[in-house]
C-alpha positions as CSV (number, residue, x, y, z in Angstrom):
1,X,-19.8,42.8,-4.1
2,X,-16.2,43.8,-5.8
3,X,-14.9,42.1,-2.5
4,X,-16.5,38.7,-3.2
5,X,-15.7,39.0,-6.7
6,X,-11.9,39.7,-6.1
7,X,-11.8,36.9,-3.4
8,X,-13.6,34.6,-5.9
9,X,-10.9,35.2,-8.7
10,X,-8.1,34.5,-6.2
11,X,-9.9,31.3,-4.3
12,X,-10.9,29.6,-8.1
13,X,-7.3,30.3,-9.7
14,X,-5.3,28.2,-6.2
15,X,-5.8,25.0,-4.6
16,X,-7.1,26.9,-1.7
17,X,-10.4,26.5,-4.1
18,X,-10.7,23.2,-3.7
19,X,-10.1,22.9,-0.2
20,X,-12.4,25.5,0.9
21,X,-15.7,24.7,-1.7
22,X,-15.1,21.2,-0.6
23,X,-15.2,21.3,3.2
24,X,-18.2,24.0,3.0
25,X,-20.1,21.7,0.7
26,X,-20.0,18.7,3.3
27,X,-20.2,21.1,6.5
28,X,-23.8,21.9,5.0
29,X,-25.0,18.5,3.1
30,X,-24.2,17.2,7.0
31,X,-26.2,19.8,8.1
32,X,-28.8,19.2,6.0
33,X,-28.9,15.4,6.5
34,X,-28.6,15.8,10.5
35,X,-31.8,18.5,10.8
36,X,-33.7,15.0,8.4
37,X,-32.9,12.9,10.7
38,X,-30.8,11.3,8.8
39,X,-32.7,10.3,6.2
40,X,-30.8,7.9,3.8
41,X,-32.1,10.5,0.8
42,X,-30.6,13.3,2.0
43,X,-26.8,11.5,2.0
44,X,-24.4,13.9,2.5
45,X,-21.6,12.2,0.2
46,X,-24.6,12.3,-2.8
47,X,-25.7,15.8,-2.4
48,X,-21.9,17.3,-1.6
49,X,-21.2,15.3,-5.3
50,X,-24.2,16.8,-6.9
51,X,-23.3,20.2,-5.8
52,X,-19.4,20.6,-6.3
53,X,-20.4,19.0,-10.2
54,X,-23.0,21.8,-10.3
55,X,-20.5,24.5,-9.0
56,X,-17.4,23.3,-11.4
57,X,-19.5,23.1,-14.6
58,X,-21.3,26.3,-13.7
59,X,-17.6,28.5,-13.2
60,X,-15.8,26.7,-15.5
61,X,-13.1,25.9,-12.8
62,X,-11.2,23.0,-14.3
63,X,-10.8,19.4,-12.4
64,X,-7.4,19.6,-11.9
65,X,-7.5,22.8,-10.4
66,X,-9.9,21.6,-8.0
67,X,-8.0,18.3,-7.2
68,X,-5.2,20.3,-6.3
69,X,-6.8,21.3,-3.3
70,X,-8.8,19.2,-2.6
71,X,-6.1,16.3,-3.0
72,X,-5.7,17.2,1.0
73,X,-8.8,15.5,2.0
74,X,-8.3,12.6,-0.5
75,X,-5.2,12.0,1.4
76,X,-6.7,12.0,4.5
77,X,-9.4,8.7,2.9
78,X,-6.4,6.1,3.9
79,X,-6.2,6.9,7.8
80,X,-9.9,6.8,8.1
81,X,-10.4,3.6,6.2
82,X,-7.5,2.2,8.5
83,X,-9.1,3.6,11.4
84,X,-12.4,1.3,10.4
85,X,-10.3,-1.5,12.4
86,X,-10.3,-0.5,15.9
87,X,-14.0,-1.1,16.5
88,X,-13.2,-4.3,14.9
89,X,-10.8,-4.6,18.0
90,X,-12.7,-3.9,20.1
91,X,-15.1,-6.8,18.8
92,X,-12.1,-9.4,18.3
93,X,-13.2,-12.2,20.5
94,X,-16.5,-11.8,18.8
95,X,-15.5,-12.1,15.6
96,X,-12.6,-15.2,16.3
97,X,-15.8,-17.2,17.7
98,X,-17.5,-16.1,14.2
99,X,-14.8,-15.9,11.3
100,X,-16.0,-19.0,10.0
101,X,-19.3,-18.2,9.3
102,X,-18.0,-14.6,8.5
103,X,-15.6,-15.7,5.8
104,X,-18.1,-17.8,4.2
105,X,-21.0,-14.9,4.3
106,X,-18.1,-12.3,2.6
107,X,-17.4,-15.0,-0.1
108,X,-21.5,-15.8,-1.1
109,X,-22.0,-11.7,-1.0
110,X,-18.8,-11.0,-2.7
111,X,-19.5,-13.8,-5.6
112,X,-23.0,-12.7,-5.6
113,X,-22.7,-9.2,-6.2
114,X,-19.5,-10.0,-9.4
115,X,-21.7,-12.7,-11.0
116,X,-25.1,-10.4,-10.8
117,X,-23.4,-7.5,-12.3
118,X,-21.6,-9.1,-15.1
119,X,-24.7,-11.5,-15.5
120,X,-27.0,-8.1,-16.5
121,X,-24.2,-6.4,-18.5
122,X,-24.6,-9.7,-20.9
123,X,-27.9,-9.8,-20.8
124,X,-27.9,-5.9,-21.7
125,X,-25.7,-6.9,-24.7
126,X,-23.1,-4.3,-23.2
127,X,-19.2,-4.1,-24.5
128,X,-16.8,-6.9,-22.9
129,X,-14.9,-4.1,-21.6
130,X,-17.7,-2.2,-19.7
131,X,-18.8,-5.7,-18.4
132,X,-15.7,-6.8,-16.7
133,X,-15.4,-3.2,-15.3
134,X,-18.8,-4.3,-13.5
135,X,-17.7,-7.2,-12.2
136,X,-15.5,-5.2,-9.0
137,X,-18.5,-2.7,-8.4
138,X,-18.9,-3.9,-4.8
139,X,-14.9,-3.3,-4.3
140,X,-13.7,0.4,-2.8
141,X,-13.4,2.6,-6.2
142,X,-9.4,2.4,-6.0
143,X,-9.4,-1.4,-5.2
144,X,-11.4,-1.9,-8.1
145,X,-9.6,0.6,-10.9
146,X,-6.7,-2.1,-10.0
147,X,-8.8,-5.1,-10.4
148,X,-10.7,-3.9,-13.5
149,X,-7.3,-3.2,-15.1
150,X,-6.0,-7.0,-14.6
151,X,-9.1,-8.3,-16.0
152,X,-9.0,-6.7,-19.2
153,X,-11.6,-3.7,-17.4
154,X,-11.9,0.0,-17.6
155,X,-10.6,1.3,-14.6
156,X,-12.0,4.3,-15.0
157,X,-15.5,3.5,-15.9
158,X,-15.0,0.7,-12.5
159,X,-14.5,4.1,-10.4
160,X,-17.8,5.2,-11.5
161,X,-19.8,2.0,-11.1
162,X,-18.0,1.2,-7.5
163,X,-19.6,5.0,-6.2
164,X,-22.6,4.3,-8.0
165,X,-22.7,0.9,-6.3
166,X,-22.2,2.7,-3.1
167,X,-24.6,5.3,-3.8
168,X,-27.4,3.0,-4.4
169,X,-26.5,0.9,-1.3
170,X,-26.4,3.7,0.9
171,X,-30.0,4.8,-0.5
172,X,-31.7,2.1,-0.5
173,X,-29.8,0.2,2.4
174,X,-32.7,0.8,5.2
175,X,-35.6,0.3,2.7
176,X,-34.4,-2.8,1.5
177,X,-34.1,-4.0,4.8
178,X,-36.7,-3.4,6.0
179,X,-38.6,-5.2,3.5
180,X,-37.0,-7.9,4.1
181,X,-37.7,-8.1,7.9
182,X,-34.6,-7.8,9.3
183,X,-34.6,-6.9,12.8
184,X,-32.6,-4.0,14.9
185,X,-31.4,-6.0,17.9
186,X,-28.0,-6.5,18.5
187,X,-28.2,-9.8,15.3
188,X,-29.9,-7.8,12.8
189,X,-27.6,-4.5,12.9
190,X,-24.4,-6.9,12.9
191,X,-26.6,-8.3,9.6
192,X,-27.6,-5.0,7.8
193,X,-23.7,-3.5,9.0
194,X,-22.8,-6.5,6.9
195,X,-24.3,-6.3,3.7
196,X,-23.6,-2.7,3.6
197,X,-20.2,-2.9,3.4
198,X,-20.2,-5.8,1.4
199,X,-22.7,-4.8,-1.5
200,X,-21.6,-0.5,-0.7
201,X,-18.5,-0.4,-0.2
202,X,-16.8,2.3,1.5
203,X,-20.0,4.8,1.3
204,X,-22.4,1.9,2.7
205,X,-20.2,1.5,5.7
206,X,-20.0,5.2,6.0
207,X,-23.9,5.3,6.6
208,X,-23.5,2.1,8.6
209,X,-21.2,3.6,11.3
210,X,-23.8,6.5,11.7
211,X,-27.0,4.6,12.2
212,X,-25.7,1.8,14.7
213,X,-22.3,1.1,16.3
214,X,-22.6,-2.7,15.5
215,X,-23.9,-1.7,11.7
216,X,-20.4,0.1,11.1
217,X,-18.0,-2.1,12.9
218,X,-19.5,-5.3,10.9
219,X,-19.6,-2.9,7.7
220,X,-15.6,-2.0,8.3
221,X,-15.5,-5.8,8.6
222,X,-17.2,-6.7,5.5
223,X,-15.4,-4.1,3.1
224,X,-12.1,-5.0,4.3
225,X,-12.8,-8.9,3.3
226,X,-14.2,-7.8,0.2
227,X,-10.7,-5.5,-0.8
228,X,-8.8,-9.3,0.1
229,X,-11.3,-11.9,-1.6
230,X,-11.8,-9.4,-4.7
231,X,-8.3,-8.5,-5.1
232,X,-7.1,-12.1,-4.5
233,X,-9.6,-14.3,-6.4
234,X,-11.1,-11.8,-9.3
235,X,-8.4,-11.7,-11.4
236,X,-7.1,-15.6,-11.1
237,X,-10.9,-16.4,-12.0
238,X,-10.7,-14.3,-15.0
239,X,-7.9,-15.5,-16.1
240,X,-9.0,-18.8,-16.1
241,X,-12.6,-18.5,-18.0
C-alpha cells in the first residue's frame, strides 16, 4: 500500500501521469466496448472522457499537469487523421466517377447541420455568441475553435459543442439509421460512412472505420470536405449576413 502511494505521488506530480492514466483508460473502455460487441453505448472515446474527468476532479491533479503528458497522444491525432486518406486511395477511381454527387451531398449536409444548429440556438433565445459557436459543430473541434473565432464565436465553447456533436453522432449513428432503413450492402455503408463523418466529425468516423471498411473510408471522405467547405465558406457567409 505505502508502494502505490509513493508511486502515486511521483506518477500525479510528472507528465508521466498523464500519459500513463490516459493510455490505461482507453486500453480498458476498448476492452470493455470489444467484450459488447461493440455496442455504440459503450464508446470507448465517451467512457475514457467520463473516467479521466472523474479521476482529475477526484485527485485534484490539475489540467495542465495532465496535458503535459498526455500532449504526446494529442500529437499523435494529426498523423492519424492524415492517415484517414489512404483508404480513400485506395477508393480513387470510385470516388473520381462520384465527386460530383459527393461534393454536392457534403455541401446539403454541411449547410444542413450550420443552419439547424444556429436555427435552435435562436429559437432557444440563446446569446449571439454561443449561437455562432454552434454554427461549426459538425467541423473537427480544432477546425471549428478557428472558424468560431472568425465569425465573432467562442472558440472554446465551439470545442465542446463539436465533441458533443461527435458524441451524439457516434451514439446514436446505428439507431438512427436504422430507423431510417438504410441498408448494409456495399450502397448503404458508403451512405451511413457518410453522414457520420459529415454530421460527427472526427469521433463519427472513428466508429465508422470500426463497423465497416466502406463506413470509414466514406466517413474520412466526408470530414475532410467538411474541414474545406466549413473553413472556406462559413466565415465569408458570415460576414456577409
Amino acid at each position: 500500500m505505502t508502494d502505490f502511494v509513493e508511486l502515486w505521488v511521483y506518477l500525479s506530480a510528472t507528465p508521466l501521469f498523464g500519459l500513463t492514466a490516459t493510455l490505461v483508460v482507453y486500453v480498458l473502455a476498448q476492452g470493455v466496448y470489444a467484450h459488447f460487441q461493440q455496442a455504440p453505448w459503450a464508446n470507448p472515446v465517451l467512457w475514457s472522457v467520463v473516467a479521466l474527468a472523474t479521476v482529475l476532479l477526484s485527485t485534484g491533479v490539475s489540467y495542465p499537469t495532465y496535458f503535459a503528458g498526455a500532449q504526446f497522444i494529442h500529437f499523435l491525432l494529426g498523423p492519424a487523421v492524415v492517415a484517414l486518406a489512404w483508404p480513400l486511395w485506395e477508393r480513387r477511381v470510385e470516388l473520381r466517377q462520384r465527386w460530383g454527387g459527393i461534393l454536392l451531398a457534403a455541401l446539403a449536409g454541411g449547410t444542413a447541420a450550420s443552419a439547424s444548429a444556429v436555427a435552435l440556438g435562436w429559437a432557444f433565445g440563446l446569446p449571439f455568441e454561443v449561437v455562432l459557436s454552434l454554427a461549426p459543430k459538425s467541423v473537427t473541434a480544432p477546425v471549428a475553435m478557428g472558424i468560431a473565432d472568425k465569425i465573432g464565436g467562442i472558440p472554446a465553447l465551439a470545442a465542446v459543442f463539436a465533441v458533443v456533436t461527435g458524441m451524439v453522432g457516434a451514439l446514436s449513428g446505428k439507431y438512427l439509421f436504422k430507423w431510417l432503413g438504410l441498408p448494409t450492402d456495399a450502397p448503404g455503408w458508403r451512405a451511413r460512412g457518410f453522414a457520420l463523418g459529415t454530421a460527427a466529425h472526427g469521433i463519427g468516423a472513428a466508429r465508422a472505420l470500426q463497423v465497416n471498411a466502406d463506413a470509414g473510408a466514406y466517413a474520412g471522405l466526408a470530414l475532410g470536405l467538411q474541414v474545406v467547405l466549413a473553413s472556406l465558406l462559413m466565415p465569408l457567409i458570415f460576414r456577409l449576413l
